[in-house]
C-alpha angles and dihedrals in degrees: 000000000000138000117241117190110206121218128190125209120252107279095025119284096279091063098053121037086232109112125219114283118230112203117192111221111232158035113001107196098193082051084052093053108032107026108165092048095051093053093049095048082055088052094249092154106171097028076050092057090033085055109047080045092064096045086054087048088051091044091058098039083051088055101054117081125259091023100076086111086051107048092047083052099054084050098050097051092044087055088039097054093047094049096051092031110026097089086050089048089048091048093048088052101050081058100053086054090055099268109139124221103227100185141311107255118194106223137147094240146358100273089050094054093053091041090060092039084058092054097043096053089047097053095042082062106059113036115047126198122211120231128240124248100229086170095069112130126167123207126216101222088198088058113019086229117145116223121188131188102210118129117261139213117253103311109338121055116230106275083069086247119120120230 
């Protein structure tokens, strides 16, 4: 099962005509084997040229002798971090540009991710929990003691005082 992370457009999706994008967290296997093409399709532009500068570095270290190891190296771990990193890069980006994460679904697919994000917006609007006041303190006018009913952890509650 994978993991999806849903991001709306800036202003909410009624007010643009963009629909919500649905990025899958993972491998990418096309951004494995063509990185520099895949960055630039996602409109990565300067991880793109970063990038196609590093596999010409890695072309020209592999040509000199004695670097061979090296230069298939450099280009490994550049396919490699794209294609581990490249969907989270896409995704950070979309945020910088005012795009909002709105949560991360497990599915099988897309269409089942956005099948489970419908129902869970739909459901989150209707129903709304309230939430719990966890400040409450009562306060004992013969004594001036505070008492709060908050829960505590193991014997003593969280302002290091016993009961």
């Amino acid at each position: 099962m994978a993991s999806y992370l849903a991001l709306t457009p800036p202003g909410g999706p009624e007010s643009s005509n963009r629909p919500i994008r649905f990025i899958r967290d993972g491998f990418s296997f096309l951004a494995f084997l063509f990185p520099v093409l895949w960055l630039a399709f996602n409109r990565l532009w300067l991880p793109a040229v970063l990038a196609l500068v590093l596999q010409a570095a890695s072309a020209e270290m592999s040509r000199i002798p004695g670097l061979l190891p090296a230069g298939l190296a450099l280009g490994l771990a550049l396919s490699l971090l794209t294609a581990l990193e490249g969907r989270n890069l896409l995704a950070r980006t979309l945020q910088l540009k005012g795009w909002r994460l709105e949560g991360v679904i497990n599915a099988d697919s897309v269409e089942s991710a956005e099948e489970i994000y419908a129902g869970q917006s739909a459901s989150a609007a209707t129903t709304q929990m309230p939430a719990p006041d966890w400040g409450k303190a009562e306060t004992n006018a013969q004594t001036g003691t505070v008492r709060r009913d908050a829960p505590a952890i193991g014997l003593f509650p969280y302002d290091g005082g016993r009961r």
